[in-house]
C-alpha positions as CSV (number, residue, x, y, z in Angstrom):
1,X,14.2,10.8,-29.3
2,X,14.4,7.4,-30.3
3,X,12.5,6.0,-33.5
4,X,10.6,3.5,-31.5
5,X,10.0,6.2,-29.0
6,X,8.5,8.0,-31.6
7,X,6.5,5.7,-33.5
8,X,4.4,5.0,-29.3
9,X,2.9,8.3,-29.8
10,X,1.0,7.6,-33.0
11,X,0.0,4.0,-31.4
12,X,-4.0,3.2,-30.3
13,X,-3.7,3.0,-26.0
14,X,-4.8,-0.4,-26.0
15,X,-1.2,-1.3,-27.8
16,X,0.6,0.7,-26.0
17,X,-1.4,-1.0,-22.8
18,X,-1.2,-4.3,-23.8
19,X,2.6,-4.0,-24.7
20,X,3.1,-2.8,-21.0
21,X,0.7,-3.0,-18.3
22,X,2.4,-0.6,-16.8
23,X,1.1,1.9,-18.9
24,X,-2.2,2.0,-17.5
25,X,-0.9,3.0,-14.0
26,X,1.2,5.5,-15.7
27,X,-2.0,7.2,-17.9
28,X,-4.0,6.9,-14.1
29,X,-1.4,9.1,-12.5
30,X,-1.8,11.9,-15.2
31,X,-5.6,11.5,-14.7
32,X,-5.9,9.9,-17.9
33,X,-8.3,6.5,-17.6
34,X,-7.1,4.3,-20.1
35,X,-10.3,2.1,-21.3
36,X,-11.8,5.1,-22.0
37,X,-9.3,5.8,-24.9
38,X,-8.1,2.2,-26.6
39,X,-8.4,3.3,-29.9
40,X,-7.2,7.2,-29.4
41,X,-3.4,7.5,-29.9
42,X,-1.2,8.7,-27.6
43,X,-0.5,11.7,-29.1
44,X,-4.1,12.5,-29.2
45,X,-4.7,11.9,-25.6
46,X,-1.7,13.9,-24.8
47,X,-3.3,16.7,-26.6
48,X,-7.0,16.3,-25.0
49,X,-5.1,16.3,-21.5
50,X,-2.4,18.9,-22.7
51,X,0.7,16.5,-21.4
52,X,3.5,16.4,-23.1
53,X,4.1,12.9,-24.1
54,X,7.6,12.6,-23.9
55,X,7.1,13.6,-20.5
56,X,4.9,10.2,-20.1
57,X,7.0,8.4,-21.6
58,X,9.8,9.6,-19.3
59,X,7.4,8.8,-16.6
60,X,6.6,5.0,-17.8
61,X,11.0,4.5,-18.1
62,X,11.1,5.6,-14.7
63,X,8.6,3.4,-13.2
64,X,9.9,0.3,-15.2
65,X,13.7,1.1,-12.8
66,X,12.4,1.5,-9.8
67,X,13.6,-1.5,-7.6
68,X,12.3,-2.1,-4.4
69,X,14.9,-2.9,-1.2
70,X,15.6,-6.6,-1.0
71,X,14.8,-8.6,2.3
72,X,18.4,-8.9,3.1
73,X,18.6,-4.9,3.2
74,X,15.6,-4.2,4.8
75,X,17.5,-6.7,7.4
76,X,20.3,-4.2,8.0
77,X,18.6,-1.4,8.7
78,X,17.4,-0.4,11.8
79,X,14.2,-0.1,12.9
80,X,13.0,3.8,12.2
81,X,14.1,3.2,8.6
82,X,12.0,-0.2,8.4
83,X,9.1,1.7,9.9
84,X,9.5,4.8,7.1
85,X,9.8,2.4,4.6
86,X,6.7,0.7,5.8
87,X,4.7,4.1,6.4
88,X,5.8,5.2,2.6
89,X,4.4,1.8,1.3
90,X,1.3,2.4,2.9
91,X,0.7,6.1,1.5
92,X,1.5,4.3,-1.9
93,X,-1.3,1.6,-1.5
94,X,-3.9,4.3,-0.5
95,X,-2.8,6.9,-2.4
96,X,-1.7,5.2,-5.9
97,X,-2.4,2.1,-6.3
98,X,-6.7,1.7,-4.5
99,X,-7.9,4.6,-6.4
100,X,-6.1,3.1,-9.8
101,X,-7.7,-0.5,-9.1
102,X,-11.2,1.5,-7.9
103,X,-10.8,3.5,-11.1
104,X,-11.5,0.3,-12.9
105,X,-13.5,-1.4,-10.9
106,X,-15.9,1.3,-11.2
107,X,-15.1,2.7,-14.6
108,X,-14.4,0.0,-17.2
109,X,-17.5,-1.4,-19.4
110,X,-17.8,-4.8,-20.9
111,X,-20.5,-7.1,-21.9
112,X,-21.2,-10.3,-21.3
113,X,-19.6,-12.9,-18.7
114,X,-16.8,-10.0,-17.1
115,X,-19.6,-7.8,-16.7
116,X,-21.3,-9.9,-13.7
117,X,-17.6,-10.2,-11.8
118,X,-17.4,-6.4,-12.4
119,X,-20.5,-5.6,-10.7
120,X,-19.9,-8.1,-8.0
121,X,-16.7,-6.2,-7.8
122,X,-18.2,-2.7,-7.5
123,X,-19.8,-4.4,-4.2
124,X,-17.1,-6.4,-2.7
125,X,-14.1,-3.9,-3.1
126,X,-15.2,-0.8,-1.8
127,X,-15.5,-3.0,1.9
128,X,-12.1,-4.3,1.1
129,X,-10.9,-1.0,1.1
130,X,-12.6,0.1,3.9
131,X,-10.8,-2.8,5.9
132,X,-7.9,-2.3,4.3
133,X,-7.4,1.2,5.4
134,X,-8.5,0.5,8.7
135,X,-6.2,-2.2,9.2
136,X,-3.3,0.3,8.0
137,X,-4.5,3.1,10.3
138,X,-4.9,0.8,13.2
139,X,-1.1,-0.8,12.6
140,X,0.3,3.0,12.8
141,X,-1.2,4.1,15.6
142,X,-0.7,1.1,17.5
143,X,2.3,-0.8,16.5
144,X,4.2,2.0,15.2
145,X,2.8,4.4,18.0
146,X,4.8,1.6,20.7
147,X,7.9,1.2,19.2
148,X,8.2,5.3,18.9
149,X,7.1,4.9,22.6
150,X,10.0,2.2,23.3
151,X,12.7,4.4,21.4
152,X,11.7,7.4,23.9
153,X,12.2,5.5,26.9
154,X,15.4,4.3,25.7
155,X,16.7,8.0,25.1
156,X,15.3,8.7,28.8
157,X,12.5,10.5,27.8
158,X,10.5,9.2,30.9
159,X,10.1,9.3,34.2
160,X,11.1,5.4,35.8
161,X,7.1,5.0,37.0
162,X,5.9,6.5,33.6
163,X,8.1,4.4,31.7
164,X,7.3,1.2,33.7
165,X,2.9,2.0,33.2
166,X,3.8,2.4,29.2
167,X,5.4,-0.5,29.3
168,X,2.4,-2.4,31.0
169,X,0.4,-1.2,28.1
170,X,0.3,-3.0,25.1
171,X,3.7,-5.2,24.7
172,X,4.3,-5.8,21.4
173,X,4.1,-9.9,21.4
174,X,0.2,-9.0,22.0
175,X,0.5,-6.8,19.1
176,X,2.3,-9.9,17.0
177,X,-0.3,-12.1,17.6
178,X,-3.2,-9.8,16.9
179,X,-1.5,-9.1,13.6
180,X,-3.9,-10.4,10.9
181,X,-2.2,-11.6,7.6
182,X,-3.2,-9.5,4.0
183,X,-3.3,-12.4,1.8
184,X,-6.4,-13.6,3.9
185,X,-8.1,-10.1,2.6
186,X,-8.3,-10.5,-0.8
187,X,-9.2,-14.3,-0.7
188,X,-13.0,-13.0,-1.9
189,X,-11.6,-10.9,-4.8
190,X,-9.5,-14.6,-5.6
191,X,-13.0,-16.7,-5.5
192,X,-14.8,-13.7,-7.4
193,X,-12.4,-14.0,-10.5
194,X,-11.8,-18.0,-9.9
195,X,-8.1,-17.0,-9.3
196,X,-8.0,-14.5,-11.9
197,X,-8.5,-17.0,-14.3
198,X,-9.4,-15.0,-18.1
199,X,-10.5,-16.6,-21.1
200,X,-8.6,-15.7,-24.1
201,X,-10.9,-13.8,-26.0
202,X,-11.0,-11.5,-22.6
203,X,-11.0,-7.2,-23.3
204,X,-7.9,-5.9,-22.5
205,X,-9.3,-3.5,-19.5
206,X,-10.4,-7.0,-17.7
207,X,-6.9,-8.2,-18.4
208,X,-5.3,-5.5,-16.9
209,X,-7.5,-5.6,-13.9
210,X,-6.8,-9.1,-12.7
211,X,-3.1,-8.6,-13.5
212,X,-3.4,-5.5,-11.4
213,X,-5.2,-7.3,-8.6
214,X,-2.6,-9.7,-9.0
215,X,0.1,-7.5,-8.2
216,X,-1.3,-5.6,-5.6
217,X,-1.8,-9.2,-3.6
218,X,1.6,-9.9,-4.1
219,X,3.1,-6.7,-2.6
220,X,0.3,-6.8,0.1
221,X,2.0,-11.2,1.1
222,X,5.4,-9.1,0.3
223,X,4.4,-6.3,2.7
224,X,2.7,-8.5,5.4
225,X,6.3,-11.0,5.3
226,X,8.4,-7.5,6.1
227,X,6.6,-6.9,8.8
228,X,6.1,-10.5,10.4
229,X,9.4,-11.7,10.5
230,X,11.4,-8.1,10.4
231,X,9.2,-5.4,12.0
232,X,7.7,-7.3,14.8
233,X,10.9,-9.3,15.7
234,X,13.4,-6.1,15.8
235,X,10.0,-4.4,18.0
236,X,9.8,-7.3,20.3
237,X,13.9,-7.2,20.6
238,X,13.6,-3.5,21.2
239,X,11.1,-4.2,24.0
240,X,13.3,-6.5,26.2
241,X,16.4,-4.3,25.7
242,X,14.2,-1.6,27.5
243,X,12.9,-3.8,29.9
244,X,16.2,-5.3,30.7
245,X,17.6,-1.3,31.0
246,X,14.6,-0.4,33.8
247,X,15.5,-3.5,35.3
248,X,18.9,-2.4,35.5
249,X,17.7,1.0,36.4
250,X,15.5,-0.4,39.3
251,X,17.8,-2.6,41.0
252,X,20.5,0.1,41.0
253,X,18.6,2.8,42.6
C-alpha cells in the first residue's frame, strides 16, 4: 500500500470529502453518511462500521475508472443493448444515486442561510422523486414494452390480425412526442439554489450537495439526449420495417 494511501486513513472525512467528492457516494454505499463524521478519520469510521478501509479505498479507485459508453457507441449497437443500457441506468438513478442525494437532503444540518434552501428542499424533492420514478416506470412499460412488442412480431411471434391490432396501438412517433424532457424536472431544484450558486464560506455537506445535484442533472440531459435522438429514432425505424414486412405479408397472401 502506497504512502499516500496510507496517510487517507488517518485524515478527518471532511478532507478526504473535499479532496474528492466522490468520496461521499462512496461512504453512502457502505452506509456510512458522511456529514455525520467530518472530523472522525477514516480509520475510525472504518472501525465503528467494521469495513476494511482498504477495501473503500479500492472501491473509491474503482469508481474514479468507470467510463461510461460514448454517443458514437451507443450508435452501433442495436436496439436491445441501447434498451439494457438504458434500463441499468435507471436502476442506478433509483437505486444509488436518489437515496444518496435524499440522504442529504434530509440528513445534513447547517445553520443559517443553507438551512432555509434545505428545508425547502426536504419539501420539493421528495415530489421530484415521486415524478421521477413515475416517469421511469411509465417509459418501461410503455416505450420499452412496444419495441419488445415490435421485435416479437418481427420474429413471427404473431398471428397477421394480432400483429396488425398491436400495431394500431400505440406507435411509437405518439410515444416520441409525449416524451417529456428531464432537464425541465429539476428547473425548481435550479431556482431553489439560484443555480447552485454557494458562497465561499459555504459547509462542505452543502457543497457537495449542489455538486451532486449538479451531476445528477447532467446525466439525467445525458440520459434524456440517448434516448431522443438514439432510442426513439432506431424504435420508430423498427416500426416501419415491420410495417413494411405485414405489408409485404398482406399483399402476398
Amino acid at each position: 500500500m502506497s504512502e499516500s494511501k496510507s496517510n487517507s486513513h488517518h485524515k478527518p472525512i471532511k478532507e478526504l470529502v473535499e479532496e474528492n467528492y466522490v468520496f461521499a457516494a462512496v461512504l453512502h454505499y457502505f452506509g456510512i453518511d458522511f456529514f455525520l463524521y467530518e472530523h472522525n478519520s477514516l480509520d475510525e469510521v472504518c472501525q465503528k462500521f467494521k469495513i476494511n478501509p482498504r477495501q473503500l479505498i479500492a472501491e473509491l479507485e474503482h469508481w474514479a475508472l468507470q467510463k461510461e459508453p460514448s454517443h458514437e457507441e451507443l450508435y452501433l449497437k442495436p436496439i436491445e443493448v441501447l434498451m439494457a443500457y438504458l434500463k441499468r441506468k435507471h436502476y442506478f438513478f433509483v437505486r444509488q444515486e436518489l437515496p444518496f442525494l435524499s440522504n442529504m437532503i434530509g440528513g445534513i444540518k447547517v445553520e443559517g442561510h443553507y438551512a432555509g434552501i434545505l428545508a425547502d428542499l426536504k419539501m420539493l424533492f421528495p415530489m421530484f422523486v415521486e415524478d421521477f420514478i413515475h416517469h421511469i416506470h411509465e417509459e418501461e412499460t410503455t416505450l420499452f414494452n412496444r419495441i419488445k412488442l415490435l421485435q416479437e412480431i418481427e420474429a413471427d411471434l404473431y398471428r397477421l390480425p394480432d400483429a396488425l391490432k398491436i400495431l394500431e396501438n400505440k406507435p411509437i412517433a405518439n410515444l416520441s412526442d409525449q416524451h417529456e424532457a428531464h432537464d425541465d424536472e429539476m428547473i425548481g431544484i435550479r431556482q431553489l439554489t439560484k443555480d447552485y450558486q454557494l458562497e465561499v464560506e459555504a459547509p462542505t455537506a452543502i457543497k457537495v450537495l449542489y455538486h451532486e445535484l449538479q451531476v445528477f442533472e447532467k446525466e439525467l440531459q445525458v440520459h434524456a439526449t440517448i434516448e431522443d435522438t438514439l432510442l426513439f429514432p432506431k424504435a420508430i425505424e423498427l416500426e416501419r420495417e415491420v410495417v413494411r414486412r405485414l405489408r409485404k405479408k398482406i399483399i402476398s397472401n
